[in-house]
Structure formats: structure tokens, C-alpha cells
Residue frames relative to the residue before (quaternion, step in Angstrom):
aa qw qx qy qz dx dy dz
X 1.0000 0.0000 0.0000 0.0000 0.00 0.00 0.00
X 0.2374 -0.7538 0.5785 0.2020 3.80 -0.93 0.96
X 0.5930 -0.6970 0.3860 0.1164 2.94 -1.11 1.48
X 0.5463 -0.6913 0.2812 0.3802 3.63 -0.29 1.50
X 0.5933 0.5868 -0.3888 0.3904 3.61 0.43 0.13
X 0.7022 0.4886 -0.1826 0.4845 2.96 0.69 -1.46
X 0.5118 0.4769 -0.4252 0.5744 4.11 1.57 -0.88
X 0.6614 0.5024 -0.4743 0.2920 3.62 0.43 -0.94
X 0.5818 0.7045 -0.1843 0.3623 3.43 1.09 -1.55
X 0.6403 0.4484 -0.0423 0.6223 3.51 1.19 -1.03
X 0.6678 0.3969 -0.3536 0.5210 3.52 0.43 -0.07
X 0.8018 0.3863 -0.2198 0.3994 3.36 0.60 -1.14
X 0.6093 0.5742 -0.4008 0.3720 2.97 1.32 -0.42
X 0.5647 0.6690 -0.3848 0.2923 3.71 1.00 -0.44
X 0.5845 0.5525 -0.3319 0.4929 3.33 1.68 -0.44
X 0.7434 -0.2567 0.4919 0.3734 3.33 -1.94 -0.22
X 0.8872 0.2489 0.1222 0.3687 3.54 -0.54 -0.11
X 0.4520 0.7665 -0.4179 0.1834 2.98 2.07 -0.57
X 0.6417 0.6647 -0.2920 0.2472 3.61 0.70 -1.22
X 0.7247 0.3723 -0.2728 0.5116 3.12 1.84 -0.63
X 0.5445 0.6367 -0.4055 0.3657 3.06 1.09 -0.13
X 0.3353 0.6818 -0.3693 0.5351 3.81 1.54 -0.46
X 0.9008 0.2485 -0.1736 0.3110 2.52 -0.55 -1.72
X 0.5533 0.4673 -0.4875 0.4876 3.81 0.86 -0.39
X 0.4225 0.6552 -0.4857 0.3955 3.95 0.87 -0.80
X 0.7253 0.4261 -0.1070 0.5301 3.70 0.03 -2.22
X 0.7042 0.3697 -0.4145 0.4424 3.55 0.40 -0.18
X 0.6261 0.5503 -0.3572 0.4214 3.63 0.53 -0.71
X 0.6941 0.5583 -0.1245 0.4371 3.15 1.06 -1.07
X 0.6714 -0.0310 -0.0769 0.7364 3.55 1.69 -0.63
X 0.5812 -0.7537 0.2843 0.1149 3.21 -0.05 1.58
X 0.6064 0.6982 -0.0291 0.3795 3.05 1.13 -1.93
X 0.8092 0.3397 -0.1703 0.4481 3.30 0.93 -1.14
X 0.3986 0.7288 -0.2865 0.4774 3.17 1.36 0.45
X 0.7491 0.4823 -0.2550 0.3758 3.42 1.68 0.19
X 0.6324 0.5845 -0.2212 0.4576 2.12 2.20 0.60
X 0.4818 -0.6617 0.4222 0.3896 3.20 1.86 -0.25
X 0.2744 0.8142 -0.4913 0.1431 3.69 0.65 0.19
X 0.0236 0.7700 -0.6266 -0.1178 3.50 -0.66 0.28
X 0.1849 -0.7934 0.5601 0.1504 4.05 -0.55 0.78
X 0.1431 -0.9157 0.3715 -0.0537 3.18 -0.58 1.43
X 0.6296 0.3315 -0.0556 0.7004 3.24 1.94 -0.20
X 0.3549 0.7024 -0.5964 0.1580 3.74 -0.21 0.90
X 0.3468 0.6600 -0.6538 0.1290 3.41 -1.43 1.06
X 0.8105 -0.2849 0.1932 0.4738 3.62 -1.52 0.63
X 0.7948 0.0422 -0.0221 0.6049 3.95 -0.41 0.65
X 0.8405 0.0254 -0.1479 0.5206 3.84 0.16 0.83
X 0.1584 0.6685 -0.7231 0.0718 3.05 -1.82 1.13
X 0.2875 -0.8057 0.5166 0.0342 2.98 -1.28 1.08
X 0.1446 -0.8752 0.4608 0.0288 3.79 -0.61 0.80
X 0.0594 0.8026 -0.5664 -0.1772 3.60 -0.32 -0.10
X 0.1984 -0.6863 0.6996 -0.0113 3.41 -2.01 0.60
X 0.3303 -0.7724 0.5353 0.0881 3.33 -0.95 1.55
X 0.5631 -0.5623 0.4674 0.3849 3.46 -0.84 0.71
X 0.2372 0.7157 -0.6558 0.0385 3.96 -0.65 0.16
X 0.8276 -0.2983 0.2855 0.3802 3.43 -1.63 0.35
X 0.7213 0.5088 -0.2109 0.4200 3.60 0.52 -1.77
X 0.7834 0.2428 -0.2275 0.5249 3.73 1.07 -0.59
X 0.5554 0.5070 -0.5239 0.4000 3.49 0.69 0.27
X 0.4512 -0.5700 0.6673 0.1618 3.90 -1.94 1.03
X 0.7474 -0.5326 0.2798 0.2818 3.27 -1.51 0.80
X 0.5360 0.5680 -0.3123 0.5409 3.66 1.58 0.21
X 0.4939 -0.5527 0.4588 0.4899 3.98 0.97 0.12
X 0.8154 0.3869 -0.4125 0.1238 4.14 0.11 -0.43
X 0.6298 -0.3315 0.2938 0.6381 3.42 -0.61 -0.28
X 0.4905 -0.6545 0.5305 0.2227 3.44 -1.66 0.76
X 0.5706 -0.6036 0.3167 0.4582 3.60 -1.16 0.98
X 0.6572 0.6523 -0.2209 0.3063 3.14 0.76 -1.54
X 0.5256 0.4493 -0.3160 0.6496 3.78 1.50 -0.94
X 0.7798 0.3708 -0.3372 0.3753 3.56 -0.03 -0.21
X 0.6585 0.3840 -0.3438 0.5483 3.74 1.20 -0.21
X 0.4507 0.5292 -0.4367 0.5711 3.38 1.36 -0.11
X 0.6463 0.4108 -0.3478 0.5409 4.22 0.63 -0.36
X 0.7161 0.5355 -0.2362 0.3802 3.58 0.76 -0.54
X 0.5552 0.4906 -0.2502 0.6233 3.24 1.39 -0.56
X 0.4546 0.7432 -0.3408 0.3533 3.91 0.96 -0.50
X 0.7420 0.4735 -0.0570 0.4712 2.25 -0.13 -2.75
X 0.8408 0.3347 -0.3205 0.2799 3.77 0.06 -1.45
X 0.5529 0.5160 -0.4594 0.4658 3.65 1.10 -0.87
X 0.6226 0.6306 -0.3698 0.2793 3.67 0.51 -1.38
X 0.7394 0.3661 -0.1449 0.5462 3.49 0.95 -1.64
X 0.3839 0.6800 -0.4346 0.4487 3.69 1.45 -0.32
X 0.9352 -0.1024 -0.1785 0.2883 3.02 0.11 -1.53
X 0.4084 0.6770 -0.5312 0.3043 3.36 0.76 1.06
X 0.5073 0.7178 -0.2622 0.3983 3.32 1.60 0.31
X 0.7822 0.4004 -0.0557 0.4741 3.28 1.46 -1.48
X 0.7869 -0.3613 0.3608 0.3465 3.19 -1.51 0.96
X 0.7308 -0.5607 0.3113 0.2337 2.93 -1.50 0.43
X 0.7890 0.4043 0.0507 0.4599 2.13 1.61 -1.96
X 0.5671 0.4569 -0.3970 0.5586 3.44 1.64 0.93
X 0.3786 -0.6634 0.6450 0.0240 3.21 -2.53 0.18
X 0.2237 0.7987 -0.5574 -0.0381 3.05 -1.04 0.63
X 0.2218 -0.6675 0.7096 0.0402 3.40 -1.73 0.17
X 0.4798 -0.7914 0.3531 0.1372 3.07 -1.29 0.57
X 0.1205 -0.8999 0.3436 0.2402 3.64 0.67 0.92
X 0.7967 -0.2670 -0.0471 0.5402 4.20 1.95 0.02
X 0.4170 -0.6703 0.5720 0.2229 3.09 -1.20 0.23
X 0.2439 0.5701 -0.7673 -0.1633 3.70 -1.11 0.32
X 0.2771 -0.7795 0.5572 -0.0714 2.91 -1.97 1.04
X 0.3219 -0.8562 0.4006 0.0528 3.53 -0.66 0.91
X 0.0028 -0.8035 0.5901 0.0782 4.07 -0.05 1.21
X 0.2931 -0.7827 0.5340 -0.1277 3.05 -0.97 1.99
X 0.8717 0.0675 0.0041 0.4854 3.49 1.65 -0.10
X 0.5808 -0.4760 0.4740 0.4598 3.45 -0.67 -0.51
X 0.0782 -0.8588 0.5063 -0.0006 3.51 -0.43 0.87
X 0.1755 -0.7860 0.5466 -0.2293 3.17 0.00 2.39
X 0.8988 0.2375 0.0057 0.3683 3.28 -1.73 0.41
X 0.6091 -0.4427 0.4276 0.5003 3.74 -1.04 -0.86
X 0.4305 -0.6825 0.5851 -0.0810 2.31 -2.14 1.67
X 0.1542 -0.7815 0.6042 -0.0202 3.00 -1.17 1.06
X 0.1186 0.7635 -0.6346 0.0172 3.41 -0.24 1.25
X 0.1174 -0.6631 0.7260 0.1398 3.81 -1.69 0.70
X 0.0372 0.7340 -0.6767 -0.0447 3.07 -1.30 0.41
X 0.2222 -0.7972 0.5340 -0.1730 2.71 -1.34 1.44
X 0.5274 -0.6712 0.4243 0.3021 4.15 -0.59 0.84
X 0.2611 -0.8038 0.4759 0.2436 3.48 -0.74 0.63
X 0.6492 0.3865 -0.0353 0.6541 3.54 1.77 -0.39
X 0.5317 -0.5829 0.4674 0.3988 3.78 -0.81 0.64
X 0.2783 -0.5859 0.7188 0.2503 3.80 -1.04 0.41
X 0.0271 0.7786 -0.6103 0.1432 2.97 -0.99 1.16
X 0.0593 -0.8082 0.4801 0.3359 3.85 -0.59 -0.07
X 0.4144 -0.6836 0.6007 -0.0119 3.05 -1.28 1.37
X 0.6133 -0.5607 0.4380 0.3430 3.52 -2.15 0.15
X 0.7346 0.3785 -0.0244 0.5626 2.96 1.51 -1.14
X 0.6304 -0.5272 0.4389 0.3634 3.73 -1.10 0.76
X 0.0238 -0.8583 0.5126 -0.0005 3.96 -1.12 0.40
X 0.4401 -0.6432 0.5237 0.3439 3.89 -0.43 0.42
X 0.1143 0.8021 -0.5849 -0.0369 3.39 -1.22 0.62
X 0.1352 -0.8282 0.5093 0.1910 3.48 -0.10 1.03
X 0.1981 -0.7903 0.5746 0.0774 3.27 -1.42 1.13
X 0.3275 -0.6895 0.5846 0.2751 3.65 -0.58 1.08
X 0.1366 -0.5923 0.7940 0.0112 3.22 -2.01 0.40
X 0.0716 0.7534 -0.6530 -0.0278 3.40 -1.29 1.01
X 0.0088 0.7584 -0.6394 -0.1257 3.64 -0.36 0.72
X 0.4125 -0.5245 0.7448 0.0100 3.24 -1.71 1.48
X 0.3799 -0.5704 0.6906 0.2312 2.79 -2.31 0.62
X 0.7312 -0.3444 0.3851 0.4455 3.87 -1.22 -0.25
X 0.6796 0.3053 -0.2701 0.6099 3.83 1.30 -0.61
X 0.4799 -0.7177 0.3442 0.3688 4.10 1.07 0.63
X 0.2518 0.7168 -0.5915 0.2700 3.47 0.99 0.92
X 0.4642 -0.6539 0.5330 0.2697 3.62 -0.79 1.06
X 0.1217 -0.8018 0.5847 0.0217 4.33 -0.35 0.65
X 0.7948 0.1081 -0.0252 0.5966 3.18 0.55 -0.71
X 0.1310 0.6211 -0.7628 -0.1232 3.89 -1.65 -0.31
X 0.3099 -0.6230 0.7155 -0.0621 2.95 -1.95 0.91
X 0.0893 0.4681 -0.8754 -0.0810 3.55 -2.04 0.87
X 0.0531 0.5740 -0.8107 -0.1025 2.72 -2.26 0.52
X 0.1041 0.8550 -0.4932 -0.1222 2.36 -1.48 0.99
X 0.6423 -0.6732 0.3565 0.0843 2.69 -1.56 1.81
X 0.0800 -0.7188 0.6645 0.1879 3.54 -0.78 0.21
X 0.1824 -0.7185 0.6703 -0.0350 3.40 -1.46 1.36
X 0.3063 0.7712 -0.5505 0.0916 3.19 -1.25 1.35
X 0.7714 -0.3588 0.2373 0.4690 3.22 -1.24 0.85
X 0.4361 -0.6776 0.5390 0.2450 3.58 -1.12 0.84
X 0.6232 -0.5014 0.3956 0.4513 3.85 -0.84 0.69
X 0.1431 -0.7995 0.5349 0.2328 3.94 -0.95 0.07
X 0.3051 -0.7749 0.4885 0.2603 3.60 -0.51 1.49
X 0.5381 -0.4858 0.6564 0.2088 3.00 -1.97 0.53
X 0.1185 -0.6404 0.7144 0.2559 3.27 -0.87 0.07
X 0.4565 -0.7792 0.4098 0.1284 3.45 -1.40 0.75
């Protein structure tokens, strides 16, 4: 069964514009990321990819993109590709991030993120670290990311 995102992801994409439409979708839905302008451009079972233009609102008093706008892209990409990845019958959330600035972050961003472990669904809850790399436009690696996610079995309702 494909996980209701990912159907969402696939539908919209078939349109014009679909990619932004998504991504305004995932924003509305988590609000927050929306201060970054994201636009998700790659999304299937174990990878999604996202990008973010430098603009004024995310750049730090040095001209580059700000760390915090960029772990704010990293947390995306991984929940996003997180949960278009997992069973039905699982959940996750993210419990941290440690993160690594490798450069000057200029211009457009390119962040992929990718499982470090199969996603699998299990009886019991389980750590899963997801990598993020975010590239400049000339594929210089600027940033890296783990998060890590805890996945567990979704609650089971009773019916009354």
C-alpha cells in the first residue's frame, strides 16, 4: 500500500506546477516550513529531495544562507521522505539532529535525504537515522545532517 502522502505527491505532481503545489500542501500542513520557501522536487519510498533559494529572510549577517534555514530544510526533506516511506501501520517524529556546516552556503540549495537503515514496520518502536546532504548549485556539499527519527507502531483503536 502507498503511503497517503506519497499518493498525494503523485497526483499533484501530474499537474503544471504540481511540485509546488506539494510543497505549499506540506507547508500548510506544517506551517513553520514555510519560512523557508521550500519547494520538494524528488519524492519516493527511501528519498526526497527539496530545494531552497537563498533570499534576504534566510540569509545571517555574513550574506549566506542561515544554519538554522537549512536545518529547518533538513528536518523537511527527512520527515517528508520519512513519512512517505513507512507502513501504514507506523509513526514517526523526530527525537534530534546533529549537524555539520561544511561551507559557505550561497545561492540554491539542494538538499537529499536519504534512510540510513531499511524502514520497516516492526512490533516495537526503533531509531532510524536519516542522512541529509545539502549541496550548492556547483554540488559542493554545505551542510550534512542525522536525524534521528524514532519509528513506532501506530496506537491500535478499539472500536467501542
Amino acid at each position: 500500500m502507498t503511503a497517503p502522502l506519497l499518493s498525494l505527491y503523485r497526483r499533484c505532481t501530474r499537474w503544471p506546477a504540481g511540485n509546488w503545489l506539494f510543497s505549499r500542501a506540506v507547508c500548510f500542513k506544517a506551517p513553520y516550513f514555510a519560512s523557508i520557501s521550500p519547494r520538494i522536487t524528488v519524492l519516493e519510498p527511501g528519498r526526497c529531495e527539496g530545494v531552497i533559494r537563498q533570499r534576504r529572510r534566510i540569509s545571517n549577517h555574513i550574506g549566506t544562507v542561515h544554519a538554522i534555514a537549512m536545518c529547518n530544510l533538513a528536518e523537511l526533506v527527512g520527515g517528508v521522505m520519512v513519512d512517505a516511506s513507512l507502513p501504514a501501520d507506523m509513526r514517526w517524529i523526530p527525537k534530534g539532529m546533529d549537524v555539520k556546516y561544511q561551507a559557505k552556503a550561497l545561492g540554491v540549495l539542494t538538499a537529499v535525504a536519504t534512510p540510513e537503515l531499511p524502514i520497516i514496520s516492526a512490533e516495537h518502536g526503533y531509531d532510524l537515522p536519516v542522512r541529509v546532504r545539502v549541496c550548492d548549485a556547483a554540488g559542493v556539499e554545505v551542510f550534512q545532517a542525522v536525524i534521528a527519527m524514532w519509528v513506532s507502531p501506530r496506537p491500535r483503536r478499539t472500536d467501542r
